[in-house]
N, CA, C and O atoms as a CHARMM CRD file, in Angstrom:
* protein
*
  184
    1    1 UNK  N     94.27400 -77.90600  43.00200 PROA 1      0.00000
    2    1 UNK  CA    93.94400 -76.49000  42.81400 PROA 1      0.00000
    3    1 UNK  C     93.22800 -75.95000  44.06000 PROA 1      0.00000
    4    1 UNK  O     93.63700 -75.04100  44.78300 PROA 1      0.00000
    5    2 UNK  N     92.00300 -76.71000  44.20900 PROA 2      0.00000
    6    2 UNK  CA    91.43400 -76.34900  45.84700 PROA 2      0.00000
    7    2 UNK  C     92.52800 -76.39200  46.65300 PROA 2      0.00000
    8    2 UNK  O     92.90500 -75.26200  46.96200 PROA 2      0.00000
    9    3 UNK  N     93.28000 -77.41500  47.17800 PROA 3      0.00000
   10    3 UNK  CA    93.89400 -77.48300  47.91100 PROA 3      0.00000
   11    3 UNK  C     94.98400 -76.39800  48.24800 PROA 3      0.00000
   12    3 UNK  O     95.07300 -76.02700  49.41800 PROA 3      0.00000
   13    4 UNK  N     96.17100 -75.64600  46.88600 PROA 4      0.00000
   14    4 UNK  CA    96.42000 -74.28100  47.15500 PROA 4      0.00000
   15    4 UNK  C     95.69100 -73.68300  47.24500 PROA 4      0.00000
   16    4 UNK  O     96.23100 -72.64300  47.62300 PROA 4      0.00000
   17    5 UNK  N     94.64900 -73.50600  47.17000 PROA 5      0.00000
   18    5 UNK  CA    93.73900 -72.03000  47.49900 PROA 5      0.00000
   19    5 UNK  C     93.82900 -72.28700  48.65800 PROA 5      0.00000
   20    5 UNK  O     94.64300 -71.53900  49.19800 PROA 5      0.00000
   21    6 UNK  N     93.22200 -73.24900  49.56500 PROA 6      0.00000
   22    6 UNK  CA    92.63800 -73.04300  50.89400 PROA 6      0.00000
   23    6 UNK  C     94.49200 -73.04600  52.03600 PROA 6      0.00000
   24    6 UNK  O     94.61800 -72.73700  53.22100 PROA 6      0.00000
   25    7 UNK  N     95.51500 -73.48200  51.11500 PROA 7      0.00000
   26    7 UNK  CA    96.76100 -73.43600  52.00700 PROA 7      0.00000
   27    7 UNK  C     97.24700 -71.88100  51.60300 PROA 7      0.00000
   28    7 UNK  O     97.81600 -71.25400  52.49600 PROA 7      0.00000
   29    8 UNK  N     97.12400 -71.46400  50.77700 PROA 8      0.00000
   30    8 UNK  CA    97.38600 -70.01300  50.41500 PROA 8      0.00000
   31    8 UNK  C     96.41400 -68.91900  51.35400 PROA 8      0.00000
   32    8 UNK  O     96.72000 -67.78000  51.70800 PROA 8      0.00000
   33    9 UNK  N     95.38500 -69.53000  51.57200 PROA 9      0.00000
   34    9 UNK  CA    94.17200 -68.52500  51.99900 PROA 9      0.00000
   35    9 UNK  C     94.89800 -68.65600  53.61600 PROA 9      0.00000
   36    9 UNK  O     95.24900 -67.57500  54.08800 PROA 9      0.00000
   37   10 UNK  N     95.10100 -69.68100  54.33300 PROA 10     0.00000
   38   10 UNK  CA    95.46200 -70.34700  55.81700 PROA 10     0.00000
   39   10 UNK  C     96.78900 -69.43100  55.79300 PROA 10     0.00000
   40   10 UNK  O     96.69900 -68.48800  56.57900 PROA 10     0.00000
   41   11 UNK  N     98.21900 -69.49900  54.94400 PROA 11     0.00000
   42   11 UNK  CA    99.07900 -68.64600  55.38500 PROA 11     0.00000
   43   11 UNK  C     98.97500 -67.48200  55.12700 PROA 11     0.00000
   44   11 UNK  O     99.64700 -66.57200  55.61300 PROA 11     0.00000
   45   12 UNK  N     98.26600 -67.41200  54.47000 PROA 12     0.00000
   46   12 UNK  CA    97.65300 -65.61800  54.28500 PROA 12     0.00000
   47   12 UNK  C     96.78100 -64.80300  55.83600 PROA 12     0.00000
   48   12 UNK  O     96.82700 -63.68700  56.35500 PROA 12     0.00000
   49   13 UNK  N     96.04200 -66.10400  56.12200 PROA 13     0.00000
   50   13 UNK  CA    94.81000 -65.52300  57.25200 PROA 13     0.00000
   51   13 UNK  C     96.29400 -65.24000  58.69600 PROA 13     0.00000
   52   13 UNK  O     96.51600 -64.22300  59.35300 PROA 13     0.00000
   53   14 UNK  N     97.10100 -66.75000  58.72800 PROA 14     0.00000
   54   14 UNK  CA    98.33500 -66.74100  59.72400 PROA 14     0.00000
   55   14 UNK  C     98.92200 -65.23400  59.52900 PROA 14     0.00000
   56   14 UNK  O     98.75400 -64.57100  60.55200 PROA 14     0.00000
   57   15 UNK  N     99.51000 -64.58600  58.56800 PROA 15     0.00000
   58   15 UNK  CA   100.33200 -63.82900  58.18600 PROA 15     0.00000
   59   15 UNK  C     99.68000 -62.38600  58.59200 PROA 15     0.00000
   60   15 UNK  O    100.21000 -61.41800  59.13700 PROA 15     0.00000
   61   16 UNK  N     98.36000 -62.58300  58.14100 PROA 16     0.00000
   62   16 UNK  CA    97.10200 -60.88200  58.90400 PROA 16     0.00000
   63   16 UNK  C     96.97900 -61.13700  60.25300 PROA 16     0.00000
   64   16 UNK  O     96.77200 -60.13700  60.93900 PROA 16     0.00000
   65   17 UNK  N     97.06300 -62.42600  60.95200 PROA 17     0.00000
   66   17 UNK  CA    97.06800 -62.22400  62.25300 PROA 17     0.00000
   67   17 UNK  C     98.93800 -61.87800  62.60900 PROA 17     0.00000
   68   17 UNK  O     99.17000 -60.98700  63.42600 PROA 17     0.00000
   69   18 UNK  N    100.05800 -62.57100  62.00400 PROA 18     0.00000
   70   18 UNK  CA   101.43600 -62.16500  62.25900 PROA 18     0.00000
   71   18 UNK  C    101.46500 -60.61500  62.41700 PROA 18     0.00000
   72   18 UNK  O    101.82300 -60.17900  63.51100 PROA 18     0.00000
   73   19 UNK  N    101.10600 -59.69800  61.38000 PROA 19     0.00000
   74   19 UNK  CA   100.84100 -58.15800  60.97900 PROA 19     0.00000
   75   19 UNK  C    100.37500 -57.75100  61.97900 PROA 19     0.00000
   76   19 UNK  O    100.93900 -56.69500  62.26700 PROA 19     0.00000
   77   20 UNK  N     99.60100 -58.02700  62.71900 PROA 20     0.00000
   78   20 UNK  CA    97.75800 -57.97500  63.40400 PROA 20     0.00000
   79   20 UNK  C     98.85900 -57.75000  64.63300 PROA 20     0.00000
   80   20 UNK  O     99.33700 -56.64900  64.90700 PROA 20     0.00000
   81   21 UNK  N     99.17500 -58.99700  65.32700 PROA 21     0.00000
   82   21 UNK  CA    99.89800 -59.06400  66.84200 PROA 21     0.00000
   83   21 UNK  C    101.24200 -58.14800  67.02500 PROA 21     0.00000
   84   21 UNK  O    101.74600 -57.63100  68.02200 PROA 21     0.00000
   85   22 UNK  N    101.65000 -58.16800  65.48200 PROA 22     0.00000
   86   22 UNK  CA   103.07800 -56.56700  65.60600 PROA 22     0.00000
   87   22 UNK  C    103.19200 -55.12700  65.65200 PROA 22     0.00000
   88   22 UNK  O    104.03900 -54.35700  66.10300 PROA 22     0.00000
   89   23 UNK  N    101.79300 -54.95400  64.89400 PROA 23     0.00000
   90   23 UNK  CA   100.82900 -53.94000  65.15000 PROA 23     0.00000
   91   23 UNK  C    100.56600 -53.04800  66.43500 PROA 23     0.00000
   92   23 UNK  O    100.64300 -51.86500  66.76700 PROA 23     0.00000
   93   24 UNK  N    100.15300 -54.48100  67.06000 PROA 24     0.00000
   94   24 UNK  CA    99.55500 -54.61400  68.17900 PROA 24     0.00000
   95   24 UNK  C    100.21500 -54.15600  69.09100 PROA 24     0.00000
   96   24 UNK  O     99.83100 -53.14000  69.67100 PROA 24     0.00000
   97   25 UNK  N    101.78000 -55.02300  69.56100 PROA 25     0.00000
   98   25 UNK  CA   102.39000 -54.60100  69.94700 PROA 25     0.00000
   99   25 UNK  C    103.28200 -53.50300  70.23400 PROA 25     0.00000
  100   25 UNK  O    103.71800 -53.17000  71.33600 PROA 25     0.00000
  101   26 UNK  N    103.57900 -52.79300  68.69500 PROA 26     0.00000
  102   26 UNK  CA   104.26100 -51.80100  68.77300 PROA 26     0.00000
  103   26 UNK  C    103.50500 -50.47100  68.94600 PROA 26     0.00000
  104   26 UNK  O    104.10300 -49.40400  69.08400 PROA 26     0.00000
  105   27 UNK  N    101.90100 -50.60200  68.93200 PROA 27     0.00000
  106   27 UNK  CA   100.90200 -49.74900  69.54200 PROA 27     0.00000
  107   27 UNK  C    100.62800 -49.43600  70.94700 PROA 27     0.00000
  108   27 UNK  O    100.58600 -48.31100  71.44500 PROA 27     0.00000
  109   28 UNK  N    100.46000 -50.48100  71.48400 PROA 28     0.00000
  110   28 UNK  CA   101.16000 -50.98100  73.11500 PROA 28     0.00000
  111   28 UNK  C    102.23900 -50.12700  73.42900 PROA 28     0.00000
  112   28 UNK  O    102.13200 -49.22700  74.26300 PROA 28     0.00000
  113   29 UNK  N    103.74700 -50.47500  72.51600 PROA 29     0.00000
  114   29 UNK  CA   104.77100 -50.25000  73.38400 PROA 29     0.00000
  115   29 UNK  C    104.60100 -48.29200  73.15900 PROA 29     0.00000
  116   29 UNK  O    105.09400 -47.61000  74.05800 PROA 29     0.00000
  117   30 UNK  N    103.86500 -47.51100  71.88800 PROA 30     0.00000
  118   30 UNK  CA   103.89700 -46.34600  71.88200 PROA 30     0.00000
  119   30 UNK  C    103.12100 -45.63500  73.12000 PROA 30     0.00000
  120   30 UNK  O    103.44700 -44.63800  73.76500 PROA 30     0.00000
  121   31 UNK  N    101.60700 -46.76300  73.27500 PROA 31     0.00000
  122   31 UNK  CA   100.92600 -45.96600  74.22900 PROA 31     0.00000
  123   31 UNK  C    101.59900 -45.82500  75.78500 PROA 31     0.00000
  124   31 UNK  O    101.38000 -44.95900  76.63200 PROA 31     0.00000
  125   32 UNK  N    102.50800 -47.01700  75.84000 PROA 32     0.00000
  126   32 UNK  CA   103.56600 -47.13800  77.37000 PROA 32     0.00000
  127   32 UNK  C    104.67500 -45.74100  77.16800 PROA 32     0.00000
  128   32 UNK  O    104.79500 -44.87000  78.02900 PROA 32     0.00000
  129   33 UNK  N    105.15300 -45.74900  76.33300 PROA 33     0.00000
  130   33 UNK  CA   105.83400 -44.67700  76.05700 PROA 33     0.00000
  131   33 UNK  C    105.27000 -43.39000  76.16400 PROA 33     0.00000
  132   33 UNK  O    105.82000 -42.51200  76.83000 PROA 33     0.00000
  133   34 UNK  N    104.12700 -43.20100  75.50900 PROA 34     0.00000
  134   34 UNK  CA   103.17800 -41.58700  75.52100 PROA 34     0.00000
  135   34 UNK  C    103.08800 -41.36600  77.06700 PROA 34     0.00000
  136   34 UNK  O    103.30200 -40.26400  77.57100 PROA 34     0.00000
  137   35 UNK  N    102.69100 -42.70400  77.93500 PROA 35     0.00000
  138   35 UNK  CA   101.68000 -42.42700  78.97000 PROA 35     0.00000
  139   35 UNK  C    103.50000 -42.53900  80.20200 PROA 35     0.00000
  140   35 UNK  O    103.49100 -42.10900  81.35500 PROA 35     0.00000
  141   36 UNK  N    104.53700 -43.05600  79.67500 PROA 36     0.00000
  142   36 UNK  CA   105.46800 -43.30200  80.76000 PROA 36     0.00000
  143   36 UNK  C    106.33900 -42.01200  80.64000 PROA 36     0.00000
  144   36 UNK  O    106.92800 -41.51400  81.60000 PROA 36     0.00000
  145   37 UNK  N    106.36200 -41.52200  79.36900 PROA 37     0.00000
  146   37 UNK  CA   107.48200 -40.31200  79.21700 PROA 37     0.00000
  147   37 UNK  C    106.73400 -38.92300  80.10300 PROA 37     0.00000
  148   37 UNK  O    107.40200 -38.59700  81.08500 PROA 37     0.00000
  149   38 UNK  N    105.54300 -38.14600  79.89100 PROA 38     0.00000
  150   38 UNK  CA   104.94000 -37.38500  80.62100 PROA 38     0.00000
  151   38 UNK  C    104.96000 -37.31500  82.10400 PROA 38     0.00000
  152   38 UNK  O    105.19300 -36.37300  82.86100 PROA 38     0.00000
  153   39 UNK  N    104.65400 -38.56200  82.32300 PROA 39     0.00000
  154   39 UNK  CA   104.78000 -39.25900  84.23000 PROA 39     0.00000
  155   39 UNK  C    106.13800 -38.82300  84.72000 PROA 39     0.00000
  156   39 UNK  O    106.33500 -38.21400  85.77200 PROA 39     0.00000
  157   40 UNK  N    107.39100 -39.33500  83.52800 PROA 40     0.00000
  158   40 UNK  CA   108.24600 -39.59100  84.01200 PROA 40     0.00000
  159   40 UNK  C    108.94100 -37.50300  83.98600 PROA 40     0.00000
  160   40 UNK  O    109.91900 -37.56000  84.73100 PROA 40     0.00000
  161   41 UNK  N    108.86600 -36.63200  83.70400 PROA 41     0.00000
  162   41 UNK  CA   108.75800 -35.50800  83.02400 PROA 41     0.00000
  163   41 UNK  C    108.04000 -34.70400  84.36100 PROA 41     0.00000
  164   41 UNK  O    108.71500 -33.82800  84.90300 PROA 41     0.00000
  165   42 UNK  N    107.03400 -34.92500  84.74800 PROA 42     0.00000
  166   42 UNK  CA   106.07400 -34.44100  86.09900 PROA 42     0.00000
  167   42 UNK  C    107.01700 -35.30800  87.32400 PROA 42     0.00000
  168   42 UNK  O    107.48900 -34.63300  88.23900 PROA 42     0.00000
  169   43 UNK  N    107.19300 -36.38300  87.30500 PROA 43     0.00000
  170   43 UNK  CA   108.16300 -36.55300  88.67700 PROA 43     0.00000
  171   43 UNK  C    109.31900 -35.66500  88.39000 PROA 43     0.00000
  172   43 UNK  O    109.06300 -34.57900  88.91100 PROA 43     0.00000
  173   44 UNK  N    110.10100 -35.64200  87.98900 PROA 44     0.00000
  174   44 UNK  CA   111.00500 -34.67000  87.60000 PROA 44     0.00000
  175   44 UNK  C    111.00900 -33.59400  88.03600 PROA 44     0.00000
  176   44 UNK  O    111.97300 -33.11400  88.63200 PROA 44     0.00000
  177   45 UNK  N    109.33200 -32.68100  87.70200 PROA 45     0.00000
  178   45 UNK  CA   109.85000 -31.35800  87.89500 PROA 45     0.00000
  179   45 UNK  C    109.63400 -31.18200  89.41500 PROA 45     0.00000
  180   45 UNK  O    110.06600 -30.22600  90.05800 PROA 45     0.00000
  181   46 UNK  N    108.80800 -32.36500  89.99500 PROA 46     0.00000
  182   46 UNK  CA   108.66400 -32.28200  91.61700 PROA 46     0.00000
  183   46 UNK  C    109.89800 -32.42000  92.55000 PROA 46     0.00000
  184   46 UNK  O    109.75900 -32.35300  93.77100 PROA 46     0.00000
């Protein structure tokens, strides 16, 4: 019984960090996008 708890609790904690790093990333790839589309928009009109 301990023993699922603490393997349930471990792929659970794995799984909030899995969430956590995709998150992460696809926050990343929006702020590259916010900050690359504008840049790219101002070279343009030069």
């Amino acid at each position: 019984m301990c023993s699922l708890i603490s393997i349930g609790g471990f792929i659970y904690m794995e799984n909030k960090m899995l969430w956590y790093n995709i998150v992460k990333v696809i926050l990343i790839d929006i702020q590259i996008i916010g900050v690359y589309k504008p840049h790219k928009e101002t070279l343009l009109q030069y």
